[in-house]
C-alpha positions as CSV (number, residue, x, y, z in Angstrom):
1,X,-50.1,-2.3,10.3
2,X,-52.1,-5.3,8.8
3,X,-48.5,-6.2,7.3
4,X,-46.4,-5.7,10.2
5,X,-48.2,-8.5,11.7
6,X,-48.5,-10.7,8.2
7,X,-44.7,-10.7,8.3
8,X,-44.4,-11.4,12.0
9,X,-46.8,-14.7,11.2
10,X,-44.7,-15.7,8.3
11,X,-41.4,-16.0,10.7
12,X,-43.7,-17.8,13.3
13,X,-44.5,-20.2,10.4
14,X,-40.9,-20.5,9.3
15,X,-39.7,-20.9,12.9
16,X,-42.3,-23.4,13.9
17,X,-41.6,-25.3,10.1
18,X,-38.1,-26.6,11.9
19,X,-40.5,-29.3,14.4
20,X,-40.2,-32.0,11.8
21,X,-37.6,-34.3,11.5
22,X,-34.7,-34.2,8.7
23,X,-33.5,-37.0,7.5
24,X,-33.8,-40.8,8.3
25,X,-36.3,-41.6,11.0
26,X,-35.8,-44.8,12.3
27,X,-38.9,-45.9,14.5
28,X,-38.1,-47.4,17.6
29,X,-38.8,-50.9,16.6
30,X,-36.6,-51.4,14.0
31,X,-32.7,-53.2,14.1
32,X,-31.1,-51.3,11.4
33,X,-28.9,-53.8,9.5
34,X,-24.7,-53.8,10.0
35,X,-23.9,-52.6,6.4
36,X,-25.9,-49.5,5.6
37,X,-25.0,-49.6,1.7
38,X,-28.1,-48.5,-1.1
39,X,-27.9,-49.6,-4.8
40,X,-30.1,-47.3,-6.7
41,X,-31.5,-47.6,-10.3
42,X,-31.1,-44.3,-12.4
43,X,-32.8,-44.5,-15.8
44,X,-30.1,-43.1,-17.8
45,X,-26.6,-41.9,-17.8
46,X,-27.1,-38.0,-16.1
47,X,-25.8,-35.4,-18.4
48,X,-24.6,-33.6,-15.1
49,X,-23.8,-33.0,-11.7
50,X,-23.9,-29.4,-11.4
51,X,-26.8,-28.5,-9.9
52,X,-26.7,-25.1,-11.8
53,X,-27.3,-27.2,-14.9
54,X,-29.3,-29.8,-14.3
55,X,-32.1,-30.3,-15.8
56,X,-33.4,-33.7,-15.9
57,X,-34.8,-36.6,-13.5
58,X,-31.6,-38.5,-13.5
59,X,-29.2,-35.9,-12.8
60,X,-31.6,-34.4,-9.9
61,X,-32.0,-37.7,-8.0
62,X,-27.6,-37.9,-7.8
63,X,-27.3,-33.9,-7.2
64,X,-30.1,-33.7,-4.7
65,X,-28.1,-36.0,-2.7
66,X,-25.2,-34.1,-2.4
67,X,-26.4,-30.5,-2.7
68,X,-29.3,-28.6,-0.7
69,X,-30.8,-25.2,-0.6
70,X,-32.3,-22.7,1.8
71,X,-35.3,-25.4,2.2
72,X,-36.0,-28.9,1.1
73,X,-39.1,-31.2,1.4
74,X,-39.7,-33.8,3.9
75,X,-40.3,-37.6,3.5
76,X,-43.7,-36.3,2.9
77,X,-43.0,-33.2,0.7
78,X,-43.8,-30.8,3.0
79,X,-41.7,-27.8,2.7
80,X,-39.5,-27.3,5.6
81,X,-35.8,-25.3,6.1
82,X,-32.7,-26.7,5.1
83,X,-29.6,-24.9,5.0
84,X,-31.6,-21.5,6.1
85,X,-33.1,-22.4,9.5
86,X,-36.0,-19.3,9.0
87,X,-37.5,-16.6,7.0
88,X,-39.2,-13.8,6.8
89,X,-41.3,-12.1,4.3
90,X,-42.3,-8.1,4.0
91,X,-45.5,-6.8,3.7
92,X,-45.7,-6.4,0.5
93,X,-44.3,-10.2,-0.1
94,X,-41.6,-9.3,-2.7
95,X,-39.1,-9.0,-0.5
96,X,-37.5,-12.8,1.4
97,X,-35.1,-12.6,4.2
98,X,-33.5,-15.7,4.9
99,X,-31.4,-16.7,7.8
100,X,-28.3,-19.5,7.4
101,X,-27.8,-22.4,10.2
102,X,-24.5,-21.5,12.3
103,X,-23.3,-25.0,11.7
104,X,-23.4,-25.1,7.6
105,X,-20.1,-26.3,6.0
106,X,-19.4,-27.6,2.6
107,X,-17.8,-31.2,2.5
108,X,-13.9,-29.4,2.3
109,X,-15.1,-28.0,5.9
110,X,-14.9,-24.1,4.7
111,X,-17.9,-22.4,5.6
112,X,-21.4,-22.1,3.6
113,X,-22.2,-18.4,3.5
114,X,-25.3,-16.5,1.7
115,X,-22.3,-14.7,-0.7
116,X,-22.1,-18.8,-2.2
117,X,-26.1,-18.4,-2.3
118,X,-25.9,-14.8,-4.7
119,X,-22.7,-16.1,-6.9
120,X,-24.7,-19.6,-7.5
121,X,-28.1,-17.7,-8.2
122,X,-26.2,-14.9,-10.1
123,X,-24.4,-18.0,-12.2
124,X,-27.8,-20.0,-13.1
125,X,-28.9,-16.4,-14.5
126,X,-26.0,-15.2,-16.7
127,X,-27.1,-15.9,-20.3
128,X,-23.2,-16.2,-20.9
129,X,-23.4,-19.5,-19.1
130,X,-26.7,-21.0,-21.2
131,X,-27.8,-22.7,-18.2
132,X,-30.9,-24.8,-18.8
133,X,-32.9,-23.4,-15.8
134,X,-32.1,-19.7,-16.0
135,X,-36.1,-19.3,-16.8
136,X,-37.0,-20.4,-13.7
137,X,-35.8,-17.6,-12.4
138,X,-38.2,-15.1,-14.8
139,X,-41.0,-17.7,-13.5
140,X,-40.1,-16.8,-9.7
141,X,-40.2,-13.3,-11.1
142,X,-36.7,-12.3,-8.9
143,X,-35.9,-9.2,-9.8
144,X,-34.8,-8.1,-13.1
145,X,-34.2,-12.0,-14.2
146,X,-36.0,-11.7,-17.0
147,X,-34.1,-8.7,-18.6
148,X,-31.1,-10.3,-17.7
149,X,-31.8,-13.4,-19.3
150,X,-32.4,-11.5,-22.4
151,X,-28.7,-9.7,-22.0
152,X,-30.5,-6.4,-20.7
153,X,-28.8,-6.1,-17.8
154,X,-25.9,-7.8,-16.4
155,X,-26.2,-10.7,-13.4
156,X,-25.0,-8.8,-10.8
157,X,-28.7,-6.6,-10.8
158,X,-30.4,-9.7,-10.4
159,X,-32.1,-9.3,-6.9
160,X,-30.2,-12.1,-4.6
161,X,-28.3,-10.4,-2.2
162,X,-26.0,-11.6,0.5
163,X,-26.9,-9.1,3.6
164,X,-23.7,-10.6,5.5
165,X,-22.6,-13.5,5.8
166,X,-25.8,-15.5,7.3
167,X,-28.6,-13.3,5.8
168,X,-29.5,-13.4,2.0
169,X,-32.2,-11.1,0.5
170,X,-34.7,-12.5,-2.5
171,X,-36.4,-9.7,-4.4
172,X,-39.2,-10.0,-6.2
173,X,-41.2,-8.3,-9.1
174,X,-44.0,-9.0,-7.6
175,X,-45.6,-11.1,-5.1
176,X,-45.0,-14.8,-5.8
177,X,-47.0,-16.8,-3.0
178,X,-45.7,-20.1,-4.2
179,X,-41.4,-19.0,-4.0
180,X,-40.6,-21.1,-1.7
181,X,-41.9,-24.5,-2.8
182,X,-40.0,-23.7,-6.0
183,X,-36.2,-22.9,-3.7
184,X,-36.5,-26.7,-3.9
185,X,-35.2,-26.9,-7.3
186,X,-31.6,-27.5,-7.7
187,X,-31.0,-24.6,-9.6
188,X,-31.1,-22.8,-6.8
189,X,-28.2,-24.4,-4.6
190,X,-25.6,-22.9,-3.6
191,X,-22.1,-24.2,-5.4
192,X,-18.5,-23.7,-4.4
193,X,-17.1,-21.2,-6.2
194,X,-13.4,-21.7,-5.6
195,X,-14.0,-25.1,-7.2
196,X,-15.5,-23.7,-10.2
197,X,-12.6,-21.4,-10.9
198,X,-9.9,-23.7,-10.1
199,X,-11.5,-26.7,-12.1
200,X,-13.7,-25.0,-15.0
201,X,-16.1,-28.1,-16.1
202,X,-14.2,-30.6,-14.6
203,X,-14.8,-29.0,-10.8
204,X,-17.8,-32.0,-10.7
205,X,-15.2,-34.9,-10.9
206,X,-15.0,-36.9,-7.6
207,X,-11.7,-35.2,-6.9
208,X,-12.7,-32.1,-7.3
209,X,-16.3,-31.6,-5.9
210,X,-17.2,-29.6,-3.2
211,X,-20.7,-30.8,-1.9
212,X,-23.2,-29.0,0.9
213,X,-25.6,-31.7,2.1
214,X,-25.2,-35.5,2.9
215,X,-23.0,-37.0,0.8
216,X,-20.1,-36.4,-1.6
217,X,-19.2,-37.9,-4.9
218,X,-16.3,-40.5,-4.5
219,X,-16.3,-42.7,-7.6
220,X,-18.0,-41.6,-11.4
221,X,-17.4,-43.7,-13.8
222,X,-19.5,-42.9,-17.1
223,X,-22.1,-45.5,-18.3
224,X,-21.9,-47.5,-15.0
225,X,-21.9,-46.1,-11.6
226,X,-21.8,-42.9,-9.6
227,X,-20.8,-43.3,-5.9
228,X,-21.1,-41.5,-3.3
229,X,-20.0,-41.5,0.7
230,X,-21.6,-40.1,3.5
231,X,-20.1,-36.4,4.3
232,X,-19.0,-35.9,7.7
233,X,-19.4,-32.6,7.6
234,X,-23.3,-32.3,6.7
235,X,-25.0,-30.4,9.4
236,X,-27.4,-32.7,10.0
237,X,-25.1,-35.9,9.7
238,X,-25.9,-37.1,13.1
239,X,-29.6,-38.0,11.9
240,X,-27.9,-40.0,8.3
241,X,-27.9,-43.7,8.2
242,X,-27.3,-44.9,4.9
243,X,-22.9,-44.6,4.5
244,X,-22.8,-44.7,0.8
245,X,-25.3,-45.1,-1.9
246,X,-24.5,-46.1,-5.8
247,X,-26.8,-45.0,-8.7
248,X,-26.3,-47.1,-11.9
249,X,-27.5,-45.8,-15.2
250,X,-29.1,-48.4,-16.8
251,X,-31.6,-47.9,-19.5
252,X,-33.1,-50.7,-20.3
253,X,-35.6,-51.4,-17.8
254,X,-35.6,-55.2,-18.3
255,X,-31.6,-55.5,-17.6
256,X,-32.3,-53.2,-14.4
257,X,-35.2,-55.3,-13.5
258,X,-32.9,-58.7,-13.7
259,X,-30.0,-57.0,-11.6
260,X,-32.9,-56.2,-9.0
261,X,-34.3,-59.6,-9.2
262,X,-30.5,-61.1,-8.3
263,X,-30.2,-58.3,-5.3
264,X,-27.7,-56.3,-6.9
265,X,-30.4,-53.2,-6.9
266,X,-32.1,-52.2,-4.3
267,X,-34.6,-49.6,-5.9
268,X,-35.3,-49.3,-9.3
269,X,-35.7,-46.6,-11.5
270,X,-39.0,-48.0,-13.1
271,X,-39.8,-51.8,-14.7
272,X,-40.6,-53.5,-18.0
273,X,-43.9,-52.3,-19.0
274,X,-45.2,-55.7,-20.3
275,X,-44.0,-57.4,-17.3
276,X,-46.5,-55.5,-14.5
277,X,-48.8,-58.4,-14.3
278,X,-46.7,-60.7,-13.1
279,X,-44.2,-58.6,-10.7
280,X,-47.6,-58.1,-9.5
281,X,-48.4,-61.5,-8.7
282,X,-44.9,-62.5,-7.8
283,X,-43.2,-59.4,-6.1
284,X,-46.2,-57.6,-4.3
285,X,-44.8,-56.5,-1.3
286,X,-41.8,-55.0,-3.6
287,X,-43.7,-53.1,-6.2
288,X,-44.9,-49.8,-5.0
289,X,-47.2,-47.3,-7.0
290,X,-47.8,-44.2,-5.9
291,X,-49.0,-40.5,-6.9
292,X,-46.7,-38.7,-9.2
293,X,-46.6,-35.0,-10.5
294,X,-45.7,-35.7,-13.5
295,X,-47.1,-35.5,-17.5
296,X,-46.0,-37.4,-20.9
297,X,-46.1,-35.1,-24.0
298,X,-45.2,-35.4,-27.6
299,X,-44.0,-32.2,-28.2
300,X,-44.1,-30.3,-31.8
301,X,-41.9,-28.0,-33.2
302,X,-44.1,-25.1,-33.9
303,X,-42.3,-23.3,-36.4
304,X,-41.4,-26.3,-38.6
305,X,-43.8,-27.0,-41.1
306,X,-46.8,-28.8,-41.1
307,X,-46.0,-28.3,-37.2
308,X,-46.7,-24.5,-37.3
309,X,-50.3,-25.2,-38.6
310,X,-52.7,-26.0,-35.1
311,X,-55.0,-28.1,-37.1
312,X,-52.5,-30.4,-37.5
313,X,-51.4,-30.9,-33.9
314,X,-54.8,-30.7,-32.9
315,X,-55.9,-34.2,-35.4
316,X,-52.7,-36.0,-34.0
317,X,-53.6,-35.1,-30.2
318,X,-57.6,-36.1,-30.6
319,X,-56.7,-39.3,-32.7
320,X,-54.6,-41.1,-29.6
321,X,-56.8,-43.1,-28.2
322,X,-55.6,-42.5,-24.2
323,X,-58.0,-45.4,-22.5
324,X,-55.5,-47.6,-24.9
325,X,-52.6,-46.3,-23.7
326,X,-53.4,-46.3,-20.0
327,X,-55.4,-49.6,-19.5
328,X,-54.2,-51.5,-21.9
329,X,-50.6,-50.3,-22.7
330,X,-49.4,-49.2,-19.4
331,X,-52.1,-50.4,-16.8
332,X,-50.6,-49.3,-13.5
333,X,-53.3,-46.2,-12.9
334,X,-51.8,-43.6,-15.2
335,X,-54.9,-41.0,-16.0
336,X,-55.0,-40.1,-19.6
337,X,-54.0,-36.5,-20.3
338,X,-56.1,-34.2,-22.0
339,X,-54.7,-30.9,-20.2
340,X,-51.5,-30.3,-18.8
341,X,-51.9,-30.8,-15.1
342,X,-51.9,-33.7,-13.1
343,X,-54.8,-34.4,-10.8
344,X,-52.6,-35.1,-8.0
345,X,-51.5,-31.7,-7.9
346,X,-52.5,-29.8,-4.5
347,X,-55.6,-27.4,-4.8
348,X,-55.7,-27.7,-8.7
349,X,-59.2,-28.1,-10.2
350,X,-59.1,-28.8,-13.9
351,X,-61.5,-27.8,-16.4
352,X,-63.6,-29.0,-18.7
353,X,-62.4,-28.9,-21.9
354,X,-64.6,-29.7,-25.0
355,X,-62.1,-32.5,-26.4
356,X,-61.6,-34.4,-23.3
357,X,-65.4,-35.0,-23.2
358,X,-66.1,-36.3,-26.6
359,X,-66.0,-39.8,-27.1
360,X,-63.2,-41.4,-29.0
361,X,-64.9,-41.7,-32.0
362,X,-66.3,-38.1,-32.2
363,X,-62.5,-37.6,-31.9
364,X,-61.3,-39.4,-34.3
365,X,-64.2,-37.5,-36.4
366,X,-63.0,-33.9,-35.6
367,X,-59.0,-35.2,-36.3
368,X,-59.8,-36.7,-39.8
369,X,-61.8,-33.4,-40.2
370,X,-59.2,-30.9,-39.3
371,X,-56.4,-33.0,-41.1
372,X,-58.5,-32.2,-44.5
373,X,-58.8,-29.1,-43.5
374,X,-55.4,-28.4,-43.2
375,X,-54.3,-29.8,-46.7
376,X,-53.8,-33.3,-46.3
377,X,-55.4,-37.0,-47.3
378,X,-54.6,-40.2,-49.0
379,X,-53.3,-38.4,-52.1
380,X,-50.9,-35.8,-49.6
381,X,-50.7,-38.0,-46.3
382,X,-49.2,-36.2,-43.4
383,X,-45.2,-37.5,-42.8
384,X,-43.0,-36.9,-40.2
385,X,-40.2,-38.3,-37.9
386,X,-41.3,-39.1,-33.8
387,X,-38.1,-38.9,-31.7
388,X,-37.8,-40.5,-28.2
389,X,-35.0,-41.3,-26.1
390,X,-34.0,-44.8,-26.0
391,X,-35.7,-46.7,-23.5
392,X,-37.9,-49.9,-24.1
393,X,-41.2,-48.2,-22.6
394,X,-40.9,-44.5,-24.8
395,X,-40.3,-47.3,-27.8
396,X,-43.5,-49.2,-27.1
397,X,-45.5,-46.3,-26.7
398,X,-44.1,-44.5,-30.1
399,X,-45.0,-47.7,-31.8
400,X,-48.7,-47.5,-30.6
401,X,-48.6,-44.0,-31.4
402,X,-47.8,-44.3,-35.2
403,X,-50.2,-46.9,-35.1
404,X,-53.2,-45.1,-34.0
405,X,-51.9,-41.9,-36.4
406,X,-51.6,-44.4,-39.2
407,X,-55.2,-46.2,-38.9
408,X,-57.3,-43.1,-38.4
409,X,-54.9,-40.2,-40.3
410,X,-53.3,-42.5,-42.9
411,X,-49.8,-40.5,-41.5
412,X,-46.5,-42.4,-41.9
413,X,-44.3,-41.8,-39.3
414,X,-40.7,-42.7,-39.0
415,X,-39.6,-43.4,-35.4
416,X,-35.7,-42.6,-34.3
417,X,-34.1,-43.0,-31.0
418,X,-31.3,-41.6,-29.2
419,X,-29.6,-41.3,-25.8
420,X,-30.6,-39.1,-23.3
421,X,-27.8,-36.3,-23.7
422,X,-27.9,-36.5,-27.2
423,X,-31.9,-35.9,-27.2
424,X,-31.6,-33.0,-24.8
425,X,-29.4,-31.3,-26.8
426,X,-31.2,-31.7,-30.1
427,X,-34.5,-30.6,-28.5
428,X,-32.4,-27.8,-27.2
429,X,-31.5,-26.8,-30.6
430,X,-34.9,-27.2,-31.6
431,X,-33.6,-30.2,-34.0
432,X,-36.9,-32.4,-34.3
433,X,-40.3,-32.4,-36.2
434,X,-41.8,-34.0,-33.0
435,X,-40.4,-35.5,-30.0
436,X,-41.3,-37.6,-26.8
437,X,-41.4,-35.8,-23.4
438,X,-42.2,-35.6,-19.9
439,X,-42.3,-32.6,-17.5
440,X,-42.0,-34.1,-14.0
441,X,-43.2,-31.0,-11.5
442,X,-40.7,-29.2,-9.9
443,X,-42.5,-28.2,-6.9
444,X,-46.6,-28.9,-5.8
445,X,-48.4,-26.3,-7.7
446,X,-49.8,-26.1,-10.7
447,X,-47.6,-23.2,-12.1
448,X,-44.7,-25.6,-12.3
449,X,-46.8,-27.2,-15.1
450,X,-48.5,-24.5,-16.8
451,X,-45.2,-22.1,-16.9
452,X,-43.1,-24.5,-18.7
453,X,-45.4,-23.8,-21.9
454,X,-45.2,-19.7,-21.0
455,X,-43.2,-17.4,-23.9
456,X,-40.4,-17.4,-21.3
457,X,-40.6,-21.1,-20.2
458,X,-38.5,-23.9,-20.5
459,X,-40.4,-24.7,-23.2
460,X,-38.7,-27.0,-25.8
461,X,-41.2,-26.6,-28.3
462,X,-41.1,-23.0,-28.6
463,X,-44.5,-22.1,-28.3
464,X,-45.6,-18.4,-27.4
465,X,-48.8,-16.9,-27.1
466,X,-50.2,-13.6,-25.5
467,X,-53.3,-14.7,-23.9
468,X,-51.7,-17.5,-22.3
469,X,-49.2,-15.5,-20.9
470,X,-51.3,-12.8,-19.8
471,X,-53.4,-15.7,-17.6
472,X,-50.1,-16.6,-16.0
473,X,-49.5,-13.2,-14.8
474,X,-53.3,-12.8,-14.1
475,X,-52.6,-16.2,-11.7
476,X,-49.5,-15.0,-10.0
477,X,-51.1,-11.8,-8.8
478,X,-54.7,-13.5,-7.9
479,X,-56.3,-12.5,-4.6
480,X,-56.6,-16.0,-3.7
481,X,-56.1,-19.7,-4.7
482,X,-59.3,-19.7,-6.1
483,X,-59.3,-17.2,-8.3
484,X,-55.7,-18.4,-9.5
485,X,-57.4,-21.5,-10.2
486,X,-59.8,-19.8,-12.6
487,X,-56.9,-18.3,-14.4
488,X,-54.6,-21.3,-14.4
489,X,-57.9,-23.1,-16.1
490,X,-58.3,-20.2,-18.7
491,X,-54.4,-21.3,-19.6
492,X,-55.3,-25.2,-19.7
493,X,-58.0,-24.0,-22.4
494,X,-55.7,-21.4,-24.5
495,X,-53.2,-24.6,-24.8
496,X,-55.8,-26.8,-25.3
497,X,-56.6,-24.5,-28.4
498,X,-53.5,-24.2,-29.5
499,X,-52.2,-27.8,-29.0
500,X,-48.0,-26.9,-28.8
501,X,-47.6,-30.5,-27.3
502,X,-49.7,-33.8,-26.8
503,X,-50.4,-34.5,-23.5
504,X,-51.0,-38.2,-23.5
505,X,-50.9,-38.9,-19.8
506,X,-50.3,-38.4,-16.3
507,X,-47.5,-40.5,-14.5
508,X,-48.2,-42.7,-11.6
509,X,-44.9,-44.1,-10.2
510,X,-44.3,-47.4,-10.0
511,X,-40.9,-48.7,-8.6
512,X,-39.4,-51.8,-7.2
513,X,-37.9,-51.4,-3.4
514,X,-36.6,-54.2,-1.3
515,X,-38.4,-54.6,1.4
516,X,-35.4,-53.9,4.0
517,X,-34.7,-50.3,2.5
518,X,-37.0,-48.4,5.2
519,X,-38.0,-44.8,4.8
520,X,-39.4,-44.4,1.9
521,X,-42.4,-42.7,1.0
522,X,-45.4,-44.3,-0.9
523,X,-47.5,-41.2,-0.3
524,X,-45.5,-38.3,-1.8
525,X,-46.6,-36.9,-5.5
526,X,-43.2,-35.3,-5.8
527,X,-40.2,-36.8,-6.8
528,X,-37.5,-36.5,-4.8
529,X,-36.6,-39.5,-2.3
530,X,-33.6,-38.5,-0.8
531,X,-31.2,-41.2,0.7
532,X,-30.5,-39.3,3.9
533,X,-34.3,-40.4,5.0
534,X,-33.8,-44.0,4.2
535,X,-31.8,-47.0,5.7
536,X,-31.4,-50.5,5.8
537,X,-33.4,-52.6,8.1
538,X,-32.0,-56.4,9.3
């Protein structure tokens, strides 16, 4: 009876999670300007704009603009329902019922109904379609994912069912008490079927797209902009402000930085590293820095050679000096990374691990030592290639990087860059000695973090070992968030071991706004700032 009444409070819970508001929230005192139009800086070009196969920052901030889930996450990042207006969850918590708004209709004006919720999930899942996120499912541990990823069993076991038309049914594996934080992701929106099978890959161009939440694509040209409209059909268009917002790709942080400074852009993606101090001084009530869930790697192909040795990754990890890199290099309160992650993530307590307490000299001691060990010195120096993709900051940092591995290891390093879809795909094909990288979370937990590195992760660098995955299943099935803590440090110390990748730091995010774009968050560690909560102020 004790879960009868659990699942009774976890509708309550859902039902009373609709209170806040969606979307811009204009306060009372503000005159909105006459022309609600956003520039946005992107980064780089996005590789896509399916949300099935996106994968990356840039794509996200574009698809999470025009697609939604079941839920989304406030200004704030609190969880709260999107395209399901409630929930419930059975006793045993592997089972999720949700329950669709009335009102839902994709941006053609057809209906959105759970059976677009199973055929999307059911998509992202068939290894036929080598969709980038189809682990995240395994992670979530919905039924029979994993086995189907593998080509055991065919998509349509996978346990995502449409009950009807406004009920869909998640079953789990086993109790997972973090699932909804991670419905967030876009991997798990719906998409428009019809569209798909008329269109094949082209169904994303502007005249072909079929979009569920704010806005809908209009204009796509590669290299220079994306456009997109406000979408009339939204359910919650009422409350949307902004009209039509434009992301422009633009790499190099300096050029994006000059078309913000002549008002052309009204947020930026990030800014020129060396140029902090004095859009500081001169641009303070435009720069914002805030909390970010987000880590920077160098990740190693472990089953290249010298890679596959441990003693080697661990001398290049212990020989960074990270105070460098984040006072002197970077300098806008990054925290130098010796574990995988981030402070700022909620209820996560990080351990104490032996390396991250020595002093850099001691380290620098143990490297030299383990470099020997492993076979090489000034008559064999270590060599190897450091790919990043091409962006001024990943360059300055890869420079620094083959300095410090140079001085203390004698190593010579080649550096190479390359654009973004071009990087993904080679560290997809596992084509790199060792490579720059970031994991930015996808939801506020520590598991987003620590299950990118598990044997069925994301997990670039192709790392796998028991014991670590062992303490990720021990974590997932914990009693209580302390006790998950415990095993989610026992998994910071395995990869701390076993060094896979080099965490060097963890993000802060630091952007340039103009001050009349209102609704923006300074206080959210996720990501997403969706342009349906901001608007332009007079």
């Amino acid at each position: 009876m004790q879960g009868s009444k659990l699942t009774v409070i976890a509708a309550v819970v859902a039902l009373l999670a609709v209170a806040p508001t969606w979307a811009a929230d204009v306060p009372d005192h503000v005159t909105l300007a006459a022309v609600q139009e956003l520039v946005r800086g992107n980064g780089d070009e996005v590789p896509t704009l399916d949300p099935s196969y996106s994968s990356d920052t840039a794509s996200s901030r574009v698809i999470s603009d025009m697609f939604e889930g079941l839920v989304t996450q406030s200004p704030e990042g609190e969880i709260i329902p999107a395209l399901a207006t409630h929930w419930e969850t059975s006793a045993d918590g592997k089972v999720y019922t949700f329950h669709l708004r009335d009102n839902i209709r994709w941006s053609n004006g057809e209906p959105i109904v759970a059976m677009d919720f199973e055929y999307s999930f059911k998509r992202v899942i068939d290894p036929h379609k080598a969709t980038p996120y189809s682990w995240y499912y395994s992670t979530a541990h919905i039924l029979n994912a994993d086995k189907i990823s593998k080509g055991q069993l065919s998509p349509d076991k996978l346990g995502v069912k449409a009950l009807d038309t406004k009920t869909l049914q998640i079953t789990l594996d086993r109790p997972v008490p973090y699932l909804v934080k991670m419905l967030t992701h876009d991997s798990t929106f719906p998409v428009y079927r019809p569209a798909i099978e008329t269109y094949g890959d082209a169904w994303t161009k502007p005249e072909n797209i079929v979009t569920s939440s704010a806005y809908k694509l209009t204009h796509w040209t590669l290299n220079e902009r994306i456009v997109l409209e406000r979408n009339p059909t939204y359910w919650n268009n009422d409350k949307t402000v902004i009209e039509q917002v434009t992301y422009l790709p633009i790499a190099d942080l300096t050029a994006e930085y000059n078309r913000f400074r002549t008002g052309e852009i009204d947020i930026t993606s990030s800014f020129p590293l060396e140029q902090y101090n004095a859009i500081k001084k001169q641009r303070a009530d435009e720069l914002l820095t805030m909390p970010s869930l987000g880590t920077y790697y160098y990740l190693f192909n472990v089953h290249q050679k010298p890679f596959d040795d441990p003693r080697v990754r661990k001398a290049l990890a212990y020989a960074i000096d990270r105070d460098i890199v984040t006072k002197a290099i970077l300098g806008q309160g990054q925290v130098p990374a010796y574990g995988v992650t981030p402070p700022s993530v909620d209820g996560f307590e990080a351990p104490v691990l032996a390396w991250g307490e020595l002093s850099q000299k001691a380290r620098n001691k143990q490297a030299k030592a383990l470099l020997v060990e492993a076979g090489y010195g000034p008559s064999k120096p270590l060599s190897f290639e450091l790919v990043y993709n091409t962006s001024e900051s990943h360059k300055k940092l890869a420079i620094v990087m083959s300095s410090m591995w140079n001085k203390t290891l004698g190593a010579k390093v080649d550096l190479a860059n390359q654009e973004w879809k071009t990087f993904l795909q080679k560290l997809g094909q596992q084509d790199f000695s060792v490579a720059r990288y970031a994991w930015m979370g996808d939801y506020n937990e520590a598991s987003t973090f620590l299950s990118y590195f598990e044997s069925t992760g994301m997990n670039y660098a192709r790392w796998s070992d028991a014991a670590y995955d062992d303490a990720m299943k021990q974590a997932i099935q914990a009693p209580t968030d302390a006790v998950r803590n415990q095993y989610y440090q026992q998994a910071e110390r395995i990869f701390a071991d076993a060094m896979p990748a080099i965490p060097l730091y963890h993000y802060t995010r630091s952007v340039l706004k103009n001050t009349k774009v209102g609704g923006y968050s300074t206080t959210n560690a996720s990501e997403p700032r969706y342009t349906r909560d901001l608007y332009m102020k007079k």
